[in-house]
Rosetta silent file (secondary structure, phi, psi, omega in degrees, C-alpha in Angstrom):
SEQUENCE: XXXXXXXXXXXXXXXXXXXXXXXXXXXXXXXXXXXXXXXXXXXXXXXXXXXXXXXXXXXXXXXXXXXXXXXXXXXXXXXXXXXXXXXXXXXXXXXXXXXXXXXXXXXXXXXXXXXXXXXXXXXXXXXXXXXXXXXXXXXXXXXXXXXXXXXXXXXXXXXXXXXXXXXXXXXXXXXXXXXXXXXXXXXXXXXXXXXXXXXXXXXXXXXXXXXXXXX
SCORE:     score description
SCORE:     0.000 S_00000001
   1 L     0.000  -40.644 -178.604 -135.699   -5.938  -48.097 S_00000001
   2 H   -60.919  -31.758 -171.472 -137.593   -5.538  -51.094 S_00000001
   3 H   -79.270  -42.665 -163.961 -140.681   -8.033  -49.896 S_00000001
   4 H   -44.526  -39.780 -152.497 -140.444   -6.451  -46.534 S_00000001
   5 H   -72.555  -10.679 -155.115 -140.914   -2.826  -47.868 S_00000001
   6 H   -82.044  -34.040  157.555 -143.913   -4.513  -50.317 S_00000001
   7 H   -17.909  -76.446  166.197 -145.388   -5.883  -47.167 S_00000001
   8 H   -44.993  -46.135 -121.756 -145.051   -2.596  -44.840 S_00000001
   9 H   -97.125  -32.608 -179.602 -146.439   -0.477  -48.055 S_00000001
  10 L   -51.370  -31.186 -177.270 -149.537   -3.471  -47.840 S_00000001
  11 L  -107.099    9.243  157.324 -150.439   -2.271  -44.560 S_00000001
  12 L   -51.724  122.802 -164.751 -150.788    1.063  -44.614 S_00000001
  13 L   -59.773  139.347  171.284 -154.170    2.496  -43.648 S_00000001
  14 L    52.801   20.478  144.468 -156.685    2.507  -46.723 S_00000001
  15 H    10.713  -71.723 -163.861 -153.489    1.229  -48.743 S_00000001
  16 H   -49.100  -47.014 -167.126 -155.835   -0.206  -51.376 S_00000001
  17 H   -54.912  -44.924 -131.739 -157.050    3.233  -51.974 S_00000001
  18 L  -107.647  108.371  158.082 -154.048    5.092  -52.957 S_00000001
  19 E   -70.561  117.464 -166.311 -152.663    5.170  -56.129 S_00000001
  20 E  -106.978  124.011 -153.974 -148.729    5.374  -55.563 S_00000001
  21 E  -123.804  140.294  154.566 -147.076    7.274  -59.059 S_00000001
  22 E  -113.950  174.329 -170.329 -143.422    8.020  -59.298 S_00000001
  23 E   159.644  153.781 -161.526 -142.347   10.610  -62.474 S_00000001
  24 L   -87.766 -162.654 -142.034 -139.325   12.855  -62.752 S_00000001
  25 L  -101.508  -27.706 -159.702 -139.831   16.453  -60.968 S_00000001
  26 H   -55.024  -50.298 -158.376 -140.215   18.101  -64.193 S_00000001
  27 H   -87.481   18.976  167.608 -143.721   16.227  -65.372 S_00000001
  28 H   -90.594  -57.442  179.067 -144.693   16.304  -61.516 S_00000001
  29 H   -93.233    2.500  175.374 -144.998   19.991  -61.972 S_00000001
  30 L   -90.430  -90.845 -162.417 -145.999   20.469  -65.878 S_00000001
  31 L   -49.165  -46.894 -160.007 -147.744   17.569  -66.978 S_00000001
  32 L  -114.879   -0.021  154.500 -149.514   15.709  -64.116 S_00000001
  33 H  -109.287  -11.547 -178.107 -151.633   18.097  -62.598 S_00000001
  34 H   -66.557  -22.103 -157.604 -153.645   19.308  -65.322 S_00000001
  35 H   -73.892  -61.198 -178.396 -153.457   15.629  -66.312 S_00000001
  36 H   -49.682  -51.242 -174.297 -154.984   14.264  -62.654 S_00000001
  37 H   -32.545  -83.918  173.377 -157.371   17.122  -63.122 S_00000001
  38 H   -43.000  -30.649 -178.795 -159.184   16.065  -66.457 S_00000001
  39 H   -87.779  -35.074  171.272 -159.357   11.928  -64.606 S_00000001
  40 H   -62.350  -60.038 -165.213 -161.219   13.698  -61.275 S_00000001
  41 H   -32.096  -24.911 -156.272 -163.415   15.355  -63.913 S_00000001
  42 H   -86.816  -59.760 -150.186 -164.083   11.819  -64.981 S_00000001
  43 H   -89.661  -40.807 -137.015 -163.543    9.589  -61.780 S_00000001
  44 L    51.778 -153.101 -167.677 -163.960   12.045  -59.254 S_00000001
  45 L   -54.534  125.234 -144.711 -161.462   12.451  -56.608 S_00000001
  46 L  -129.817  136.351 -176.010 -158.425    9.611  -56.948 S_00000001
  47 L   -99.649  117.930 -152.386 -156.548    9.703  -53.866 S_00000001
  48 E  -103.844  160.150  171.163 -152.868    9.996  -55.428 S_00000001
  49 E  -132.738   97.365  148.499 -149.038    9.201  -53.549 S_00000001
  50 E   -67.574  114.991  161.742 -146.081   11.188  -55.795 S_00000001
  51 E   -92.738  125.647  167.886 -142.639   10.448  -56.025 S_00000001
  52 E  -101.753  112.146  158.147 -140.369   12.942  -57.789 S_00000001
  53 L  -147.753 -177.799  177.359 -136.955   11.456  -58.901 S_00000001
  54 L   -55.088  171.341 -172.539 -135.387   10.598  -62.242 S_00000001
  55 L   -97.374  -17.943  137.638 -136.562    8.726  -64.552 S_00000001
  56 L   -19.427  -68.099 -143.763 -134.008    5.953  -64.217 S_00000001
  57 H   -82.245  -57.743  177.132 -135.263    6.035  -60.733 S_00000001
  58 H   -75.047   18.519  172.809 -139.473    5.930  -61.441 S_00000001
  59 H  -108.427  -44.592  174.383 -138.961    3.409  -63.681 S_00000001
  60 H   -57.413  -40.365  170.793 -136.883    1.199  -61.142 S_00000001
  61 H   -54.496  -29.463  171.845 -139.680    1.975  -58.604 S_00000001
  62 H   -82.055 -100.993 -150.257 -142.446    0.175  -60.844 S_00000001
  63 H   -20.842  -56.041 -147.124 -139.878   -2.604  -61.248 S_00000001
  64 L  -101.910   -8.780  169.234 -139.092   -3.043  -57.688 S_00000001
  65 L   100.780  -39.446  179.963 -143.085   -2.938  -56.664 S_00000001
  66 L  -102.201   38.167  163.177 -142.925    0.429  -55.286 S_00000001
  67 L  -143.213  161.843  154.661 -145.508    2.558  -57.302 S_00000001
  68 L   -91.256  -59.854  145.409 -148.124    1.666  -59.140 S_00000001
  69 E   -98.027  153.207  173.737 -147.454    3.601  -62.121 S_00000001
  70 E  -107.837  158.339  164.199 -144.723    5.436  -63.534 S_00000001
  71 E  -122.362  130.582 -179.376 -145.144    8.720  -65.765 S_00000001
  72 L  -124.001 -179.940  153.930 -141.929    8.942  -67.839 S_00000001
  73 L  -109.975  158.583 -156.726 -140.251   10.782  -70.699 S_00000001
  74 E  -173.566  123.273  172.012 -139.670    8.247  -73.601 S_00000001
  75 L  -121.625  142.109 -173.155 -137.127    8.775  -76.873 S_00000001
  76 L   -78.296  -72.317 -169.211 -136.838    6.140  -79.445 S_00000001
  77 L   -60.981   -9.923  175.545 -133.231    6.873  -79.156 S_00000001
  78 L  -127.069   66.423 -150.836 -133.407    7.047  -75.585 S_00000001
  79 L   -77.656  164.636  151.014 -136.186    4.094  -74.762 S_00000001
  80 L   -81.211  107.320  169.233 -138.005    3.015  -71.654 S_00000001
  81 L  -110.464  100.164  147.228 -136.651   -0.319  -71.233 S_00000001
  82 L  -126.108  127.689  167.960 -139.435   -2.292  -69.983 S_00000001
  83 L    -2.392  154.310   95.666 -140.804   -6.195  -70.799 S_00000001
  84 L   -71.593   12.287  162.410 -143.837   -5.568  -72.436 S_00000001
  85 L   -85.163    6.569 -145.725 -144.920   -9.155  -71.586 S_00000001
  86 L  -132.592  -40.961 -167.390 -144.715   -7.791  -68.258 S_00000001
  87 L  -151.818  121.638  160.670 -146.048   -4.397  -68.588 S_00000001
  88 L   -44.152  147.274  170.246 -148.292   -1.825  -69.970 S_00000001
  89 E  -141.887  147.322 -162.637 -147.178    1.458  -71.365 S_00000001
  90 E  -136.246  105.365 -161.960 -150.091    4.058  -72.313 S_00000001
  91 E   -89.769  108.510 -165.473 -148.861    6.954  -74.595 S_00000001
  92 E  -110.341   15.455 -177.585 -150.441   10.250  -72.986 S_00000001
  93 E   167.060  173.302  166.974 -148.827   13.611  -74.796 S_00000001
  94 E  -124.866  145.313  137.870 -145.245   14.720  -76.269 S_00000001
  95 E  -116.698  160.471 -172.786 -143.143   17.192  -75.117 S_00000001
  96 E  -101.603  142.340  171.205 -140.337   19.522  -77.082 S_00000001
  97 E  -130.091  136.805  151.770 -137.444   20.370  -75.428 S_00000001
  98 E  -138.099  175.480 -158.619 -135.464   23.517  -76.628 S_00000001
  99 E   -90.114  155.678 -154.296 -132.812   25.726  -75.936 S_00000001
 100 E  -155.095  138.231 -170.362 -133.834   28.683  -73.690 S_00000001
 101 E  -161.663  174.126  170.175 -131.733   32.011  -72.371 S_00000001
 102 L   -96.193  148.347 -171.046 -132.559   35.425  -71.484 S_00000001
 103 E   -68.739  150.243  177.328 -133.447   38.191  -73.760 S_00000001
 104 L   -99.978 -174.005 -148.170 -130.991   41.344  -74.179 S_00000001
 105 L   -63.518  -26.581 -179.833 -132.649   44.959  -74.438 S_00000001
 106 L  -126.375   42.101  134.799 -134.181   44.443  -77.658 S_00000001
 107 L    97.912   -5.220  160.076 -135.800   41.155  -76.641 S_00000001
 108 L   -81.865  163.475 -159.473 -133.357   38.627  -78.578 S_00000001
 109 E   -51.954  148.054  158.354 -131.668   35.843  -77.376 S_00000001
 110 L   -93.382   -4.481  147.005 -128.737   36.947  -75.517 S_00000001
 111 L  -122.510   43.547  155.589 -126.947   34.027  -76.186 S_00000001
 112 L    15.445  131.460  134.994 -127.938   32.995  -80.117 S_00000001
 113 L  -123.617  147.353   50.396 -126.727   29.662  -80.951 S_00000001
 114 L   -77.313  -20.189 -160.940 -124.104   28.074  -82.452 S_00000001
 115 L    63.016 -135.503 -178.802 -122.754   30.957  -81.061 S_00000001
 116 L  -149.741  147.422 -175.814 -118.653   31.342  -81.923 S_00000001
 117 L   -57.895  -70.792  179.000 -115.505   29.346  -81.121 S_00000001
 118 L    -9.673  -65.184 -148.619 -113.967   33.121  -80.343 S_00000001
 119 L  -127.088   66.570 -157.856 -116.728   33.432  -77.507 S_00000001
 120 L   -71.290  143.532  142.616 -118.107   30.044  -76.377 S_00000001
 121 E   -35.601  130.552  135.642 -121.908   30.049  -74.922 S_00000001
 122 E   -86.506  136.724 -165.806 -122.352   29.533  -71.287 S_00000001
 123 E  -124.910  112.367  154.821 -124.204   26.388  -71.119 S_00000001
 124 E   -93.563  139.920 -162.847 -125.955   24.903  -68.180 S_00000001
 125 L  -136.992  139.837  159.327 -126.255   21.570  -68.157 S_00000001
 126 L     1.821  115.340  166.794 -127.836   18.724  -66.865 S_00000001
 127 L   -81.958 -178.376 -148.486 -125.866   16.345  -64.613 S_00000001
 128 L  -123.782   47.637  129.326 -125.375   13.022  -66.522 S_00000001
 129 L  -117.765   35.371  169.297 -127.990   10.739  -64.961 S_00000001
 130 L  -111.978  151.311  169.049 -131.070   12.674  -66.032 S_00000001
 131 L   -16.682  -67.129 -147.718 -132.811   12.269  -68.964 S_00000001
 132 L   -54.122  -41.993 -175.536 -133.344   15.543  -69.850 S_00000001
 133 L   -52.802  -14.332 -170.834 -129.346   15.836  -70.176 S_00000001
 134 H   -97.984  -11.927  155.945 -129.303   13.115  -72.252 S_00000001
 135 H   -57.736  -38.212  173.522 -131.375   14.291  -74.168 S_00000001
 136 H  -116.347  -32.377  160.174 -129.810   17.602  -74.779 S_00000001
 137 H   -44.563  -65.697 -173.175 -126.660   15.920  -75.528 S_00000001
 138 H   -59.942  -34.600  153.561 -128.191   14.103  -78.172 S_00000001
 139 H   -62.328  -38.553 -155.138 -129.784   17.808  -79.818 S_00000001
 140 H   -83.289  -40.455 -176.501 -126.570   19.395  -79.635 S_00000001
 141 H   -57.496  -56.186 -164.393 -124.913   16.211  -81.571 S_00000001
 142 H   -72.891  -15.434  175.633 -127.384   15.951  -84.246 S_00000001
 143 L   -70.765  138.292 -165.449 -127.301   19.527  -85.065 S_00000001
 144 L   -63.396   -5.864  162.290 -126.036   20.481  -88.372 S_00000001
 145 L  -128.427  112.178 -156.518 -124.140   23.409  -86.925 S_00000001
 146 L   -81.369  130.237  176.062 -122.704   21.916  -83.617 S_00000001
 147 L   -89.266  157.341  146.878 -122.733   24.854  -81.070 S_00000001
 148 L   -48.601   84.955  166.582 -120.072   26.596  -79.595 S_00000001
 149 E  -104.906  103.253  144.908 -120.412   25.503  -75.515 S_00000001
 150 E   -91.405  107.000  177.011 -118.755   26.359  -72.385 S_00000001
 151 E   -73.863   92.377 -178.516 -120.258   24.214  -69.674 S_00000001
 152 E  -110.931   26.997  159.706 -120.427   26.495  -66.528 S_00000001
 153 E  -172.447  143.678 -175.381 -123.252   24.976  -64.356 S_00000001
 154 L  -149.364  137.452  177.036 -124.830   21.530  -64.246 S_00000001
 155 L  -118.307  179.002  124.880 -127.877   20.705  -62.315 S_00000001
 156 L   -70.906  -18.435  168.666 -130.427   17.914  -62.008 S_00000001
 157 L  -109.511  151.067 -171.726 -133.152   19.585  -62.495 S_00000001
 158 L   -81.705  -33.081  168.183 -134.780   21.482  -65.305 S_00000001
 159 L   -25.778  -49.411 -127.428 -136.253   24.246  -62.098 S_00000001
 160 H   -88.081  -43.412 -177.969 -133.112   24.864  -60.787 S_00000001
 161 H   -68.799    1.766  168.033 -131.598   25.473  -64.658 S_00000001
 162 H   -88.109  -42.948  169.791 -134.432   27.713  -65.473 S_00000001
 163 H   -56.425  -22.503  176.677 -133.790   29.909  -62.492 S_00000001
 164 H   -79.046  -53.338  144.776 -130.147   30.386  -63.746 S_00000001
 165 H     3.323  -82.803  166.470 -131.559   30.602  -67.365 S_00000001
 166 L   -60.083   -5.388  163.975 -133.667   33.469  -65.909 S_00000001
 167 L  -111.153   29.729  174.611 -130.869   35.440  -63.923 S_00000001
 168 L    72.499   43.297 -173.986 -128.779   35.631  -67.339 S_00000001
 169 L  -105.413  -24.452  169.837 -126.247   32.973  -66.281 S_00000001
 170 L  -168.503 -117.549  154.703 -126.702   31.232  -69.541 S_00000001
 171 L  -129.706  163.466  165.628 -128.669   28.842  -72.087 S_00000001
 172 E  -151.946  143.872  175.304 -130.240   25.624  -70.921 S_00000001
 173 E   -78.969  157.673  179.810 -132.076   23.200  -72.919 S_00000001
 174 E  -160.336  156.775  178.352 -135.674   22.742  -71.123 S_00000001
 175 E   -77.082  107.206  161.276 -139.341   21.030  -71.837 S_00000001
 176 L   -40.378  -23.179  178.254 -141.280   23.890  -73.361 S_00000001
 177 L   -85.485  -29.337  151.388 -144.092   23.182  -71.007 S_00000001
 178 L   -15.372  -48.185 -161.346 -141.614   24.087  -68.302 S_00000001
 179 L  -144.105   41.592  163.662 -141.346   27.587  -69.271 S_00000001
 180 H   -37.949  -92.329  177.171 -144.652   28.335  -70.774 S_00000001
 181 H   -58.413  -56.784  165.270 -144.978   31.839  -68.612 S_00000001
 182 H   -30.035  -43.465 -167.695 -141.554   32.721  -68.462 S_00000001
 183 H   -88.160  -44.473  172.345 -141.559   32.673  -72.621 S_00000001
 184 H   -50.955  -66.681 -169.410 -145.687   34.622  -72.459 S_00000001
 185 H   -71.342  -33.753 -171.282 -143.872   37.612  -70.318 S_00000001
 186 L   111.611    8.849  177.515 -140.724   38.080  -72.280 S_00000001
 187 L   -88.997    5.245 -171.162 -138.566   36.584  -69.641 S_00000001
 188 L  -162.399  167.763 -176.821 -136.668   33.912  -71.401 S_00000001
 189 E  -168.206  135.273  168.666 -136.609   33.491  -75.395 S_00000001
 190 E   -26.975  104.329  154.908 -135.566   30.357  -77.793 S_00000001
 191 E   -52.169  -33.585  175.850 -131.970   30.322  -78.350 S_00000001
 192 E  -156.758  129.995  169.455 -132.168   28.562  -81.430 S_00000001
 193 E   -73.981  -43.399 -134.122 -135.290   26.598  -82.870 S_00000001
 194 E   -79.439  -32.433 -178.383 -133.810   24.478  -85.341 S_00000001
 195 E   -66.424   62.422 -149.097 -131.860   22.786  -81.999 S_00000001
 196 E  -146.232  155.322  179.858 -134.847   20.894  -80.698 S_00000001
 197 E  -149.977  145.781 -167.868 -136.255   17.131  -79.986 S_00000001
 198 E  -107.774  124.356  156.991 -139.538   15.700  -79.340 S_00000001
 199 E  -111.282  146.622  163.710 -140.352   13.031  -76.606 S_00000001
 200 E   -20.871  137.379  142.507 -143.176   10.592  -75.686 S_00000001
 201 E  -113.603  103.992 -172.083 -144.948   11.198  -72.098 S_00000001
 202 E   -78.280  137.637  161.531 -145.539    7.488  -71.242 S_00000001
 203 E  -105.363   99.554 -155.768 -147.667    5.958  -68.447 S_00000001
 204 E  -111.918  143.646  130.378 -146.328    2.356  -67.137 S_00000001
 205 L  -145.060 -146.916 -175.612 -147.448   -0.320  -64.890 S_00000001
 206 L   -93.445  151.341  177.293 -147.038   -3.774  -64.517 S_00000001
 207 L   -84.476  153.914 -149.949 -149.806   -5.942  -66.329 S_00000001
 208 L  -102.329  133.607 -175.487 -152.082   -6.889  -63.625 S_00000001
 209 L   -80.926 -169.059  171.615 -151.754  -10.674  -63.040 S_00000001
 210 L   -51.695  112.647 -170.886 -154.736  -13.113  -63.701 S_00000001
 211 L    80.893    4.764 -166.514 -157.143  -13.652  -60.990 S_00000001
 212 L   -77.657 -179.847  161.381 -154.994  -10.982  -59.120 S_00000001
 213 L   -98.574  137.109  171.836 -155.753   -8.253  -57.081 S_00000001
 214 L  -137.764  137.575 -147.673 -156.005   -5.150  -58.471 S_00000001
 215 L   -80.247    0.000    0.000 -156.168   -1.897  -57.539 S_00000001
């Protein structure tokens, strides 16, 4: 199935042309257009094909033949397992992920953490094959005061957990580039800095073989 689809994807008008990218939904709407932007500045127009899914998922898609590059998140404790006899990886920015809630009347977090046993935080969270969740697991562990969580929504997306974020349903960790305007108007605020992690934004593809065709 796999040759067939590599076949089909071969014959697709002006094929050759198209760079085909997969990357999880987050850096498809933070990260990657300012990013294409600045290579048109360069290149001029690069005629692009985006896939949003996890990053489990873009990574398998480069494996499997069907992108040409992946854009990833990348943790030392949480790696990109790819060959590197096999494949490039091209390190293009970091992002911070921290915890994020809405402000009460006099503009402070409205849910502080560690928060209190008494009165557990509602925490929305991740479901647990995306990164990001994994990710947020791994802040909440290492911190030296372990917060006080009640998990009362879990999403896949960081979008859909900002809009909850943003009606006051709770805190959700999220990629600071995420919620850029939301934190400039006063509509969301840090819950806690010191709970925070940085990751890698990686760019993979296969190393192109010898004498090969290349794109």
């Amino acid at each position: 199935l796999d040759e067939t689809r590599a076949m089909l994807r071969a014959q697709r008008p002006d094929a050759r042309g198209v760079i085909d990218l997969a990357m999880p939904h987050t850096l498809s709407l933070t990260f990657f257009p300012a990013w294409l932007g600045e290579i048109e500045r360069e290149l001029g127009t690069v005629w692009t094909r985006l896939m949003a899914v996890n990053v489990h998922d873009a990574v398998l898609q480069l494996v499997q033949g069907g992108c040409d590059l992946t854009m990833v998140y990348h943790h030392p404790r949480h790696p990109v397992k790819l060959d590197l006899r096999h494949y490039d990886m091209l390190r293009l920015g970091s992002e911070t992920i921290y915890p994020y809630c809405r402000p009460d009347a006099s503009g402070q977090p409205e849910y502080p953490l560690p928060g209190n046993a008494a009165q557990p935080t509602p925490f929305l969270a991740y479901t647990p094959n995306a990164y990001l969740g994994r990710m947020a697991d791994l802040i909440i562990r290492a911190g030296n005061l372990q917060p006080m969580l009640a998990e009362c929504f879990e999403a896949d997306m960081a979008e859909g957990l900002k809009a909850m974020a943003l009606a006051g349903h709770g805190v959700a960790f999220l990629p600071e580039s995420a919620v850029q305007r939301e934190v400039a108007s006063g509509e969301l605020v840090c819950a806690g800095s010191t709970y925070t992690e940085t990751m890698d934004i990686l760019l993979d593809r296969a190393r192109p073989e010898a004498n090969g065709p290349v794109k």
